[in-house]
Predicted model as a PDB file, atoms N, CA, C, CB and O in Angstrom, pLDDT in the B-factor column:
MODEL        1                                                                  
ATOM      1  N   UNK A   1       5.664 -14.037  20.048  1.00 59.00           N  
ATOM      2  CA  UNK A   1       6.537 -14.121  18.908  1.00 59.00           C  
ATOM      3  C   UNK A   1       7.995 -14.281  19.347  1.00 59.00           C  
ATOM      4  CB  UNK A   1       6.373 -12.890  18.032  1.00 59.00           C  
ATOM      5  O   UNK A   1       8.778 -14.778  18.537  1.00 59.00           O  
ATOM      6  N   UNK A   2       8.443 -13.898  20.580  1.00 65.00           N  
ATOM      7  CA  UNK A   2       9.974 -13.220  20.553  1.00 65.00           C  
ATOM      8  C   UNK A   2      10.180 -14.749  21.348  1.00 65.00           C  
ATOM      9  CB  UNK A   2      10.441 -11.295  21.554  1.00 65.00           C  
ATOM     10  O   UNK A   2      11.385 -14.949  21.498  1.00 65.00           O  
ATOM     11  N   UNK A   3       9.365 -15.844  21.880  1.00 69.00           N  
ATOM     12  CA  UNK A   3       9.678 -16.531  22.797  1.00 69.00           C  
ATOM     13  C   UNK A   3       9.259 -18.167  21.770  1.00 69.00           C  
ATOM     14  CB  UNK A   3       8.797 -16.000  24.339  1.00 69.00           C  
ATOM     15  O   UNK A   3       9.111 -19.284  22.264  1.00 69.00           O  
ATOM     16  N   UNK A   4       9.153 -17.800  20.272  1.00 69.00           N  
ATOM     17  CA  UNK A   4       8.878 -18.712  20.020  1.00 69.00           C  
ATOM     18  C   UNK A   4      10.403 -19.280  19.064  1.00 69.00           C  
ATOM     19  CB  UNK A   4       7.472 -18.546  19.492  1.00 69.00           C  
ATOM     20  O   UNK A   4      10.819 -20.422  18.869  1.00 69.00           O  
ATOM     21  N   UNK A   5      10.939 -17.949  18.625  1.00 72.00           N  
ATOM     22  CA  UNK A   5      12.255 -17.131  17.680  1.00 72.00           C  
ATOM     23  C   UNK A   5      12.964 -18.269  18.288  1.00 72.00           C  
ATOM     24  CB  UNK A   5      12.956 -15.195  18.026  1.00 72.00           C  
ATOM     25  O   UNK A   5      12.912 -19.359  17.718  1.00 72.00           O  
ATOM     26  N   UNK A   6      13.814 -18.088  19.710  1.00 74.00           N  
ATOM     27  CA  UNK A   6      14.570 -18.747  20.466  1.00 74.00           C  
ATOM     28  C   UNK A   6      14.602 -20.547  20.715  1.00 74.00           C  
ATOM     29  CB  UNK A   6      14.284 -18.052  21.540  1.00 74.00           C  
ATOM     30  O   UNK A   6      15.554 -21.301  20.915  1.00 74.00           O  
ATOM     31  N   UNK A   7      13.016 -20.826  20.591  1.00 75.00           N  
ATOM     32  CA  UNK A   7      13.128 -22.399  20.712  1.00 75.00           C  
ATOM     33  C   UNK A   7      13.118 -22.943  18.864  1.00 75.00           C  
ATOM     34  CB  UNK A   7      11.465 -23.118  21.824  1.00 75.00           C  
ATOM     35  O   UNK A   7      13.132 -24.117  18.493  1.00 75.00           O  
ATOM     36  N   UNK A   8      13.090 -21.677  17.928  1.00 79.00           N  
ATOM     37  CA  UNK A   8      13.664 -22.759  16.850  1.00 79.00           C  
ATOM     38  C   UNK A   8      14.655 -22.885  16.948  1.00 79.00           C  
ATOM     39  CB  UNK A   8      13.596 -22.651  15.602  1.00 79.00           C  
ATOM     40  O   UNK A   8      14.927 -24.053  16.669  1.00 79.00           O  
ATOM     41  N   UNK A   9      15.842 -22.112  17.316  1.00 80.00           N  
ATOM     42  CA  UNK A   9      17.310 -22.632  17.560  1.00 80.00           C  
ATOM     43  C   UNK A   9      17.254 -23.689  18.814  1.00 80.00           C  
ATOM     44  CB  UNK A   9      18.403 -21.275  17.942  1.00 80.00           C  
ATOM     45  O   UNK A   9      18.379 -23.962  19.232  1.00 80.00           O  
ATOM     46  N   UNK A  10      16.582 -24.094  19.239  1.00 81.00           N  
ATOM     47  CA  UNK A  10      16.754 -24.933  19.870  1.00 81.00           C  
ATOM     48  C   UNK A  10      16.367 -26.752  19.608  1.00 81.00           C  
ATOM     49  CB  UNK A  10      16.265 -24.311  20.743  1.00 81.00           C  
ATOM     50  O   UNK A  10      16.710 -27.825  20.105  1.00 81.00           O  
ATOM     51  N   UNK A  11      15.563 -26.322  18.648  1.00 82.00           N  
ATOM     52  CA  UNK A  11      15.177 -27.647  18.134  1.00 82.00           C  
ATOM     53  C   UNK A  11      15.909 -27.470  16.954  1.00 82.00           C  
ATOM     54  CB  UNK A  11      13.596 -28.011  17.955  1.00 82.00           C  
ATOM     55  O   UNK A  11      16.540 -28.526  17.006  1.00 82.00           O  
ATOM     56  N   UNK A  12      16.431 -26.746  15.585  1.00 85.00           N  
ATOM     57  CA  UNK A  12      17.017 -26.526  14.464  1.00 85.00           C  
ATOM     58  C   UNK A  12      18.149 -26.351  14.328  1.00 85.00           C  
ATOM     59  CB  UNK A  12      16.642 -25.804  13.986  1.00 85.00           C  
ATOM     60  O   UNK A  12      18.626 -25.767  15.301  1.00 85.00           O  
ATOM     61  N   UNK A  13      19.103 -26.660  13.290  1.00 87.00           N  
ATOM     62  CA  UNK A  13      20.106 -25.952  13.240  1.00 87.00           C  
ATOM     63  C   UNK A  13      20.437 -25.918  11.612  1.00 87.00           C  
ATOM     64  CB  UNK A  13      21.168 -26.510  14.209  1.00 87.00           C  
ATOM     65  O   UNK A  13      20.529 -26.790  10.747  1.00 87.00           O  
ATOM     66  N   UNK A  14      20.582 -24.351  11.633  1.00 84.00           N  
ATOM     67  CA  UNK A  14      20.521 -23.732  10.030  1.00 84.00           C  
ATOM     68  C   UNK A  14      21.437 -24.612   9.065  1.00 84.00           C  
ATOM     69  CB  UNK A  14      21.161 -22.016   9.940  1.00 84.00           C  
ATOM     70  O   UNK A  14      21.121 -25.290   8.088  1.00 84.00           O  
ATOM     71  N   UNK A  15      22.578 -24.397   9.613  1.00 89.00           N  
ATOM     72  CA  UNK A  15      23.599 -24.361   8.572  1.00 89.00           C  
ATOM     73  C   UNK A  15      24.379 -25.561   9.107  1.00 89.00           C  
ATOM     74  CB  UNK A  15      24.475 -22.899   8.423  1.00 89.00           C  
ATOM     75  O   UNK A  15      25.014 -25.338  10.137  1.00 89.00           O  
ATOM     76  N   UNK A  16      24.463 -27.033   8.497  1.00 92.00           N  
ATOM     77  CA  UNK A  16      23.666 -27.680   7.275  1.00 92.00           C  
ATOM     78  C   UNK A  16      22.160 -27.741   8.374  1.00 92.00           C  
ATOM     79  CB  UNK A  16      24.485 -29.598   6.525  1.00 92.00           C  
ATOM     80  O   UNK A  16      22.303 -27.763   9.596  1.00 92.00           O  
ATOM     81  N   UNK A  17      20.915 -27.761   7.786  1.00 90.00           N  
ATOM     82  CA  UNK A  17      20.159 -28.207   8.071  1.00 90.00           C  
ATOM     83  C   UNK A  17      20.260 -28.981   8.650  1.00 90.00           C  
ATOM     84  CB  UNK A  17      19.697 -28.314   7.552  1.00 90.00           C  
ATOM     85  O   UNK A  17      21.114 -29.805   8.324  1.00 90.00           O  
ATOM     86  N   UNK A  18      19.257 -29.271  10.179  1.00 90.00           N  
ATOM     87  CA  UNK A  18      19.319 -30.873  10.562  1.00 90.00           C  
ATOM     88  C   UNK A  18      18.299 -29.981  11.535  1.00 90.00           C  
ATOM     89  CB  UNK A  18      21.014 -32.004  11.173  1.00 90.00           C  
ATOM     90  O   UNK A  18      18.297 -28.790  11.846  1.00 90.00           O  
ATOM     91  N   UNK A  19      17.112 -31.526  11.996  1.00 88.00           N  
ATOM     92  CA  UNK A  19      16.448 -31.379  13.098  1.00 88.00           C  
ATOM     93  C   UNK A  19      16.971 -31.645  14.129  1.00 88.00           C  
ATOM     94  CB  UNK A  19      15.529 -31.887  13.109  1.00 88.00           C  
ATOM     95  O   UNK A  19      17.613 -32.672  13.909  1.00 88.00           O  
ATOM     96  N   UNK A  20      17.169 -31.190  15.696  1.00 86.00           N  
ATOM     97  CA  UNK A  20      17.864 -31.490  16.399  1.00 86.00           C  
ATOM     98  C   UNK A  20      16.811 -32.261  17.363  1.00 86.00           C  
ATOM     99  CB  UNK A  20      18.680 -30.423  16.772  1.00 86.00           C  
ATOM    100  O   UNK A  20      17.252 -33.245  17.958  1.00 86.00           O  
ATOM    101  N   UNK A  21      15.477 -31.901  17.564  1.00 85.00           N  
ATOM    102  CA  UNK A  21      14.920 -32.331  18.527  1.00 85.00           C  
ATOM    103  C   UNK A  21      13.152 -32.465  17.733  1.00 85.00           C  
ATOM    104  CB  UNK A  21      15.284 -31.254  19.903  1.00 85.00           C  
ATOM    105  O   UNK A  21      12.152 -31.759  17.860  1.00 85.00           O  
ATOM    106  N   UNK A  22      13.416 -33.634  16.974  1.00 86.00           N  
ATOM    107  CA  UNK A  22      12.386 -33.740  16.278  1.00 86.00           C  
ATOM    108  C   UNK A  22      10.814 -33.870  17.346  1.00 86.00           C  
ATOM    109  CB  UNK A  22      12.770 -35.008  15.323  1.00 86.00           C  
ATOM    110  O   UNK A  22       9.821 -33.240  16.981  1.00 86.00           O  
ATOM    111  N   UNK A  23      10.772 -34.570  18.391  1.00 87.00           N  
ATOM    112  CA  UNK A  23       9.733 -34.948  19.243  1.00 87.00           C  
ATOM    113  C   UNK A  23       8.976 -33.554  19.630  1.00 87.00           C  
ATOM    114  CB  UNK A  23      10.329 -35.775  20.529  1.00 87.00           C  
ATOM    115  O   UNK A  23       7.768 -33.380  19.468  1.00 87.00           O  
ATOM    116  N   UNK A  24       9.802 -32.673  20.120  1.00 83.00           N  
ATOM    117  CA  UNK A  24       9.806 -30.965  21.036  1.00 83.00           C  
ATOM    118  C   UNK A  24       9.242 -30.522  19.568  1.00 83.00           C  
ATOM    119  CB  UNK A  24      11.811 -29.938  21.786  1.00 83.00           C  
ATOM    120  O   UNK A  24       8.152 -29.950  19.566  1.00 83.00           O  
ATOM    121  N   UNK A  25       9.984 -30.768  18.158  1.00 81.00           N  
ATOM    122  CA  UNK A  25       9.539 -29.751  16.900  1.00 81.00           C  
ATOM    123  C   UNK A  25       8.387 -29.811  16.843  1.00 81.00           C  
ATOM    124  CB  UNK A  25       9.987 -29.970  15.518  1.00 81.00           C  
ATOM    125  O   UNK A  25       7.721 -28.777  16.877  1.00 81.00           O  
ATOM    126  N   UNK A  26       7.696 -31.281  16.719  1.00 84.00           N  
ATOM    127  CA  UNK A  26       6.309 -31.547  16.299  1.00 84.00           C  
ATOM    128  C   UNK A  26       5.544 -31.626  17.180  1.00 84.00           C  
ATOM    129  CB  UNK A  26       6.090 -32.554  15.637  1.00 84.00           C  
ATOM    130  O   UNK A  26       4.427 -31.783  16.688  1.00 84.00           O  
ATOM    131  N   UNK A  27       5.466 -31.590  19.281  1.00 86.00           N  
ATOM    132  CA  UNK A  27       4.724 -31.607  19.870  1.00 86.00           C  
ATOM    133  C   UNK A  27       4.099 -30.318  19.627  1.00 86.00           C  
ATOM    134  CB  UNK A  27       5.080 -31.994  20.899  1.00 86.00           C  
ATOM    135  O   UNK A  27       4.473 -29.235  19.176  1.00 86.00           O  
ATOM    136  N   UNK A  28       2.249 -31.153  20.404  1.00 89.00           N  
ATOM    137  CA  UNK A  28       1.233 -29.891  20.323  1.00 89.00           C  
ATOM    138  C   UNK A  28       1.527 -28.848  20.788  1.00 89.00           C  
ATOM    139  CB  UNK A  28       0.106 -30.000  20.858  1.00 89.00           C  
ATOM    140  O   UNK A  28       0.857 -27.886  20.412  1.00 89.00           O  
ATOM    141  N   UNK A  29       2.465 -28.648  21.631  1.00 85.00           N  
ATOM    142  CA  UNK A  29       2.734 -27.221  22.563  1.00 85.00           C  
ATOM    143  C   UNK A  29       3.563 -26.666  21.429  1.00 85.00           C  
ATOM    144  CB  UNK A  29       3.684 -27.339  24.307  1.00 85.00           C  
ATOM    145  O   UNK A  29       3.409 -25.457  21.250  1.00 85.00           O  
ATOM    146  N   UNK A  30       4.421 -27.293  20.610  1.00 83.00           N  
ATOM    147  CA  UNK A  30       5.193 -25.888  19.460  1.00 83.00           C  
ATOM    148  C   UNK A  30       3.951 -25.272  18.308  1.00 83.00           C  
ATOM    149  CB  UNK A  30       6.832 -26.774  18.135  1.00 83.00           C  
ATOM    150  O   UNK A  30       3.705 -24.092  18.055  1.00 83.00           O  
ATOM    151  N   UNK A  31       3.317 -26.479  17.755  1.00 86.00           N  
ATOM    152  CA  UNK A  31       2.621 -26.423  17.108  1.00 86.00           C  
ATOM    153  C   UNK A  31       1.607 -25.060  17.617  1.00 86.00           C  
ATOM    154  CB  UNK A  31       2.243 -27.717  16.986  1.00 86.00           C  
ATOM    155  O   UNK A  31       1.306 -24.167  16.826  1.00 86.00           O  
ATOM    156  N   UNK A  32       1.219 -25.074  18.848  1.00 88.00           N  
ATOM    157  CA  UNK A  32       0.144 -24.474  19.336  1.00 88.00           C  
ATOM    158  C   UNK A  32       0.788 -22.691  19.374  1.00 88.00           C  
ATOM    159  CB  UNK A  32      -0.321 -25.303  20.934  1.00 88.00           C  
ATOM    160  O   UNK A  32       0.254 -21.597  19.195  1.00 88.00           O  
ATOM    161  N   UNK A  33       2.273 -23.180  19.724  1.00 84.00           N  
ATOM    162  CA  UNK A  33       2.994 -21.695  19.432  1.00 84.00           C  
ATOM    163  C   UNK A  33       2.918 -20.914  18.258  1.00 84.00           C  
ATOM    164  CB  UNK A  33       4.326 -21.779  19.506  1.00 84.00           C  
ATOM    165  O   UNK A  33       2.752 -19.700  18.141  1.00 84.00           O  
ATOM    166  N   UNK A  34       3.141 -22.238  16.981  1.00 85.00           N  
ATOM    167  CA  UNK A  34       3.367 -21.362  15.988  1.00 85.00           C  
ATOM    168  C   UNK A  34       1.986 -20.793  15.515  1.00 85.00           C  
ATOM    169  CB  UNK A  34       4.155 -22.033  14.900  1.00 85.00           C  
ATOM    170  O   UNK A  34       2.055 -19.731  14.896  1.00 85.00           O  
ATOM    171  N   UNK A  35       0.778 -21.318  15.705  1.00 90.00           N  
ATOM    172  CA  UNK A  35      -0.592 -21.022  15.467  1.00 90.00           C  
ATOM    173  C   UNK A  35      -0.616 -19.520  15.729  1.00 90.00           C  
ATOM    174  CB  UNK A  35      -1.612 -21.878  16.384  1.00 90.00           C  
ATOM    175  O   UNK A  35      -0.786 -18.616  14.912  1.00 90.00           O  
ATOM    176  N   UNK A  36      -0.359 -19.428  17.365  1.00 87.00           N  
ATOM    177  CA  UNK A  36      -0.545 -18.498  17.721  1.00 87.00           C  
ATOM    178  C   UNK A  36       0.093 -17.229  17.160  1.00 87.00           C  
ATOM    179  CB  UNK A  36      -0.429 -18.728  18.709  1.00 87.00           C  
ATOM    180  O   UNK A  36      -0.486 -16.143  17.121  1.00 87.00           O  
ATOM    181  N   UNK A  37       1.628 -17.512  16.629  1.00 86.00           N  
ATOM    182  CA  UNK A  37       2.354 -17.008  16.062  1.00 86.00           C  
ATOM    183  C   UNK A  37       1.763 -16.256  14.814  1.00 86.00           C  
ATOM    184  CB  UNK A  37       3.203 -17.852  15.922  1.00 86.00           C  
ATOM    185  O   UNK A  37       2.126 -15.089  14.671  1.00 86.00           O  
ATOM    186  N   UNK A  38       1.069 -16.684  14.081  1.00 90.00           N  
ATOM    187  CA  UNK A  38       0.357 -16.567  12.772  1.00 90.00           C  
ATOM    188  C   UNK A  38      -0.938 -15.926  12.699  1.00 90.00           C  
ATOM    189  CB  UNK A  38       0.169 -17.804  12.247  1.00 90.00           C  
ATOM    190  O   UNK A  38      -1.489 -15.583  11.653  1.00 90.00           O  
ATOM    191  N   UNK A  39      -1.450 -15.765  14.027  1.00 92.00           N  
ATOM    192  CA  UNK A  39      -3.078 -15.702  13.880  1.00 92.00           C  
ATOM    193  C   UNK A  39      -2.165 -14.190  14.552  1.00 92.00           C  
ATOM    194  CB  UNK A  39      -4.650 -17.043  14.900  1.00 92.00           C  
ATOM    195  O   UNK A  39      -2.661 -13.154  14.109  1.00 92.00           O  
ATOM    196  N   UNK A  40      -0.766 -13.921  15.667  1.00 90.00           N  
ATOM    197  CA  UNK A  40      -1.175 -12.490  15.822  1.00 90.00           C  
ATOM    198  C   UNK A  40      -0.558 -11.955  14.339  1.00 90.00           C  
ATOM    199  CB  UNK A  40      -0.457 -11.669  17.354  1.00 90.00           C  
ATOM    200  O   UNK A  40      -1.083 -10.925  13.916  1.00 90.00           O  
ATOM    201  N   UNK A  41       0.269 -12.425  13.698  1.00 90.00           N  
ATOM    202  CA  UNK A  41       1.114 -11.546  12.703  1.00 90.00           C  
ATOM    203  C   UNK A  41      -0.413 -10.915  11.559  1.00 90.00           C  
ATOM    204  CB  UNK A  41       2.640 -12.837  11.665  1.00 90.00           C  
ATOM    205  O   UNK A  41      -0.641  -9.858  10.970  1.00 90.00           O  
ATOM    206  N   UNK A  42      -1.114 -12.162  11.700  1.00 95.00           N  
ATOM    207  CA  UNK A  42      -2.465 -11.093  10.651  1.00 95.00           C  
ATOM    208  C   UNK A  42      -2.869 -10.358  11.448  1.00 95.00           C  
ATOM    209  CB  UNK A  42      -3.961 -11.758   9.951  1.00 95.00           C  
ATOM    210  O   UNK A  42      -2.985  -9.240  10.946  1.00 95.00           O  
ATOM    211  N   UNK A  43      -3.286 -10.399  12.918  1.00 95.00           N  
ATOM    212  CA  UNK A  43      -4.308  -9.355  13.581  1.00 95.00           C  
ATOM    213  C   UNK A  43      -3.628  -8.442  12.984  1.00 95.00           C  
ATOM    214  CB  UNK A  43      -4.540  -9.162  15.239  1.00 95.00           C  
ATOM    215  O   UNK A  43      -4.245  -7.797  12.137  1.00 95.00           O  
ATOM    216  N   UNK A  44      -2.003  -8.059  13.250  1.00 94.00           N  
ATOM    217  CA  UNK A  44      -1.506  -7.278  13.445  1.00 94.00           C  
ATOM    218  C   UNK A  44      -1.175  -6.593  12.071  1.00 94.00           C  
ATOM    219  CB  UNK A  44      -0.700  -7.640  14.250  1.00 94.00           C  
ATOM    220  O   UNK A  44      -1.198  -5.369  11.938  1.00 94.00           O  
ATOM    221  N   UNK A  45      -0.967  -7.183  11.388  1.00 96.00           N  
ATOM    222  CA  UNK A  45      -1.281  -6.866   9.839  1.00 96.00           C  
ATOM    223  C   UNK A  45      -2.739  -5.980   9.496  1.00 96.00           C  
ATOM    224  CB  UNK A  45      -1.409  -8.418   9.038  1.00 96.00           C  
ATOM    225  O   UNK A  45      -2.721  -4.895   8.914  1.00 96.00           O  
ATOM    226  N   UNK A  46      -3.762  -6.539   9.886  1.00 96.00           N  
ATOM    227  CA  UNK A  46      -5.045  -6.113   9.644  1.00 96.00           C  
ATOM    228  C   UNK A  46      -4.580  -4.394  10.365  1.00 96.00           C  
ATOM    229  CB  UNK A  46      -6.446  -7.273  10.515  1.00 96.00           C  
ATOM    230  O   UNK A  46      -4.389  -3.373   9.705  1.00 96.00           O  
ATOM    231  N   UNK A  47      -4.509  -4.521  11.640  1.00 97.00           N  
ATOM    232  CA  UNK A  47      -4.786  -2.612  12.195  1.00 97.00           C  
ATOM    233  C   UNK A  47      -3.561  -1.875  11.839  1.00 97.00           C  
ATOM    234  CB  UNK A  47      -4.971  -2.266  14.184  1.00 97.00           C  
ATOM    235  O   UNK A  47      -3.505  -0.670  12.088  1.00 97.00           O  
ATOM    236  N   UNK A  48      -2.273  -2.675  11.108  1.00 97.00           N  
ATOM    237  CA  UNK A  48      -1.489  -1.473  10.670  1.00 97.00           C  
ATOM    238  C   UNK A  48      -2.164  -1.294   9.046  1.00 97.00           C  
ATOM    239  CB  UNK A  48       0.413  -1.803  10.744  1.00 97.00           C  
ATOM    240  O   UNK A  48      -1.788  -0.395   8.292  1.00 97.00           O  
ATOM    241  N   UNK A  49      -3.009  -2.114   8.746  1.00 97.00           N  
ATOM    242  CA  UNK A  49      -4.069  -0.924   7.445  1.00 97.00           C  
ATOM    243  C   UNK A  49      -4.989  -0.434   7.502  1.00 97.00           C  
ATOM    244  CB  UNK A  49      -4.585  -1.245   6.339  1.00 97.00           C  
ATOM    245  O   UNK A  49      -5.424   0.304   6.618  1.00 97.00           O  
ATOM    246  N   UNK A  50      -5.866  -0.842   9.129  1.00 97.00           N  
ATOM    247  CA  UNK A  50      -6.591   0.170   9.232  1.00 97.00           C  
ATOM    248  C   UNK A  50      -5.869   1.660   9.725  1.00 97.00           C  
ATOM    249  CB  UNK A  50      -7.594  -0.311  10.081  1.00 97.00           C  
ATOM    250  O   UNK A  50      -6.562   2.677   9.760  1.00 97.00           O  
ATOM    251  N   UNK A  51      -4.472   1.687  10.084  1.00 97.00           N  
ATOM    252  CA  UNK A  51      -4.141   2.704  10.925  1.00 97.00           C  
ATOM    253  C   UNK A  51      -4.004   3.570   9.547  1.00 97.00           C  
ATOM    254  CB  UNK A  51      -2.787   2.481  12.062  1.00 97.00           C  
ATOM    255  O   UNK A  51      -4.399   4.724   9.379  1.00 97.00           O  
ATOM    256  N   UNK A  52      -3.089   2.399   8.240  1.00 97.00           N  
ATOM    257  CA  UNK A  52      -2.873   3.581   7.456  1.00 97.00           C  
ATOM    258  C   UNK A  52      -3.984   4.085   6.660  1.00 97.00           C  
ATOM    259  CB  UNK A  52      -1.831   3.372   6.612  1.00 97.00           C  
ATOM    260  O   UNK A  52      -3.801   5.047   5.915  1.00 97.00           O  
ATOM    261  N   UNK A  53      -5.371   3.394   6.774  1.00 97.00           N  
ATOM    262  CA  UNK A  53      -6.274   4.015   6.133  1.00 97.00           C  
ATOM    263  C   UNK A  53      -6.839   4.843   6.863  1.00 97.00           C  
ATOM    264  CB  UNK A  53      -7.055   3.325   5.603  1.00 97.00           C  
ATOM    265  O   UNK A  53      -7.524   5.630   6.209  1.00 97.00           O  
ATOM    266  N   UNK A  54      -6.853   5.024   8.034  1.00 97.00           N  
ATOM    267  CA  UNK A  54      -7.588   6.142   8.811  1.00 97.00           C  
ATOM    268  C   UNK A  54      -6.322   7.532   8.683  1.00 97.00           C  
ATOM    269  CB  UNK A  54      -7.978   5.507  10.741  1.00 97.00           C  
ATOM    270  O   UNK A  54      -6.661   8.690   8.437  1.00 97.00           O  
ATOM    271  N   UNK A  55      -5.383   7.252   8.828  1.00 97.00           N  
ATOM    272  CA  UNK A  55      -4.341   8.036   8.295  1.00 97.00           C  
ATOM    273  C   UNK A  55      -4.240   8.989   6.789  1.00 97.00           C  
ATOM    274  CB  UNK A  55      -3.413   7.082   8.274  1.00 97.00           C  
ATOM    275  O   UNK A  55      -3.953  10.180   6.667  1.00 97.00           O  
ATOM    276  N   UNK A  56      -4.511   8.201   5.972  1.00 97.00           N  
ATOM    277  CA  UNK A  56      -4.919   8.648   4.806  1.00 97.00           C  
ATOM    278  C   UNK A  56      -6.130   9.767   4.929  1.00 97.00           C  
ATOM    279  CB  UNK A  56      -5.288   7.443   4.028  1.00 97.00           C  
ATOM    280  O   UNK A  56      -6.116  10.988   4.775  1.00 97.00           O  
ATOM    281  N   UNK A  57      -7.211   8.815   5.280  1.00 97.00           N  
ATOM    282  CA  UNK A  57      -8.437   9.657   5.313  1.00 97.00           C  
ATOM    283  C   UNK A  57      -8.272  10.715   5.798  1.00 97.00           C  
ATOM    284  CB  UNK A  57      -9.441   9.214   5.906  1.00 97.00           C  
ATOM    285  O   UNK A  57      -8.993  11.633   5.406  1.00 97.00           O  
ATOM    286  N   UNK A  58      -7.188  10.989   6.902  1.00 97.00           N  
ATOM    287  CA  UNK A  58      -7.149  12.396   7.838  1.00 97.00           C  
ATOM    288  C   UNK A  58      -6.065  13.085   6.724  1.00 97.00           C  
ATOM    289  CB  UNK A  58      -6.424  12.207   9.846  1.00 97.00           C  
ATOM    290  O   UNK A  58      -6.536  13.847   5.880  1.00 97.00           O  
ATOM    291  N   UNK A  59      -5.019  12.886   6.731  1.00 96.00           N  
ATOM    292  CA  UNK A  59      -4.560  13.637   5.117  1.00 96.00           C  
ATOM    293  C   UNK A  59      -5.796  14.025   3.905  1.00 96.00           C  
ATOM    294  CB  UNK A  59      -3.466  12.367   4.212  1.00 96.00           C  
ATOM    295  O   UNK A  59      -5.738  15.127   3.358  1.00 96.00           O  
ATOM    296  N   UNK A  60      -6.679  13.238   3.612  1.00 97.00           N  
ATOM    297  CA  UNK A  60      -7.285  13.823   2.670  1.00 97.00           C  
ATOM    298  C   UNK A  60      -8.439  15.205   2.987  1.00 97.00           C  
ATOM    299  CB  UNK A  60      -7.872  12.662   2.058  1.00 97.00           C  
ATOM    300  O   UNK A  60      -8.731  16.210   2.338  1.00 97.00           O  
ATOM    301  N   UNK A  61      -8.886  14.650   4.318  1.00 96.00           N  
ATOM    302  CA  UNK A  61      -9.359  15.778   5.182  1.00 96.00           C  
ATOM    303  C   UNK A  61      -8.821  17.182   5.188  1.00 96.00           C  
ATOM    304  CB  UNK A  61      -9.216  15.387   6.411  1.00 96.00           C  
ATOM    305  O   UNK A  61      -9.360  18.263   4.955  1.00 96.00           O  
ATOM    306  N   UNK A  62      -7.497  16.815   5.551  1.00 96.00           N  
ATOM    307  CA  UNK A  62      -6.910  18.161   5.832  1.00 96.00           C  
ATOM    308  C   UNK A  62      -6.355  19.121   4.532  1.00 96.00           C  
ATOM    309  CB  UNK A  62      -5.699  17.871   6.802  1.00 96.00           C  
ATOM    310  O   UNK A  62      -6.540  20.337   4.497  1.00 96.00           O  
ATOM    311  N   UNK A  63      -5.638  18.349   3.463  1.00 95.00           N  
ATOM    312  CA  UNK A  63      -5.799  18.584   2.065  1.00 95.00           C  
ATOM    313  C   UNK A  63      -7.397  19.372   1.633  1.00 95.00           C  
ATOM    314  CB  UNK A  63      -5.609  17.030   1.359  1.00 95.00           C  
ATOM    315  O   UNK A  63      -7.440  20.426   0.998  1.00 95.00           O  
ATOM    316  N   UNK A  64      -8.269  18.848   1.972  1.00 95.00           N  
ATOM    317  CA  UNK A  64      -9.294  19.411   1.222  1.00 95.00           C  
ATOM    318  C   UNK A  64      -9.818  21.142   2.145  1.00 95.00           C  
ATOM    319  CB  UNK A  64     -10.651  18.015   1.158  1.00 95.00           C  
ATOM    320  O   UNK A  64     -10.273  22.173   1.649  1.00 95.00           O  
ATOM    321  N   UNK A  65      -9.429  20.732   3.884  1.00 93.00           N  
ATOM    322  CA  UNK A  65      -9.481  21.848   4.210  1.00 93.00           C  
ATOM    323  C   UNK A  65      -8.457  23.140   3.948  1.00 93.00           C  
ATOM    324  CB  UNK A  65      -9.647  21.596   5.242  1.00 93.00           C  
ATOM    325  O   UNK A  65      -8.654  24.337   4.155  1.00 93.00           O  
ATOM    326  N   UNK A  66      -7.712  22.697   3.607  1.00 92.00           N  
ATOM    327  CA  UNK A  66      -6.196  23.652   3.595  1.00 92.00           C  
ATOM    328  C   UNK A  66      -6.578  24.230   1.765  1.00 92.00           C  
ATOM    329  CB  UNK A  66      -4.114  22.263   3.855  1.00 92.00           C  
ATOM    330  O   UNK A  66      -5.849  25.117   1.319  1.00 92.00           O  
ATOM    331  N   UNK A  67      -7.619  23.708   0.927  1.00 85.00           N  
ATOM    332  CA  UNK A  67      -7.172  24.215  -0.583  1.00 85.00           C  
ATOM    333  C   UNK A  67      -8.571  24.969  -0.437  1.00 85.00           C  
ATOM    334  CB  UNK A  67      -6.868  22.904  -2.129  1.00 85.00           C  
ATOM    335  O   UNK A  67      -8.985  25.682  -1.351  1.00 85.00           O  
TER     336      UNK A  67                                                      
ENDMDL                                                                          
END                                                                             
């Protein structure tokens, strides 16, 4: 993720918009970055709800032991 951040400023530039390095934007190697980019942000999405559901479950655990 942190190494993909850096080459959009390198091919982009925000403010006005403009592509700077259209060939580098659309080759398979960025493309293949941003994939990768996307497939971890769900993994990583997915186990911070399993964390907070196993989390929960241990709160409700302990709630039911404590009353």
């Amino acid at each position: 993720m942190y190494t993909i951040i850096p080459k959009l400023s390198d091919y982009l530039r925000i403010k006005p918009f403009q592509i700077m390095k259209p060939a580098q934007l659309y080759d398979y190697k960025f493309h293949n970055d941003i994939e990768f980019m996307i497939k971890i942000g769900i993994e990583k999405g997915g186990l911070y709800k399993q964390a907070e559901n196993d989390l929960n479950g241990l709160i409700n655990l302990l709630e039911k032991e404590l009353n």
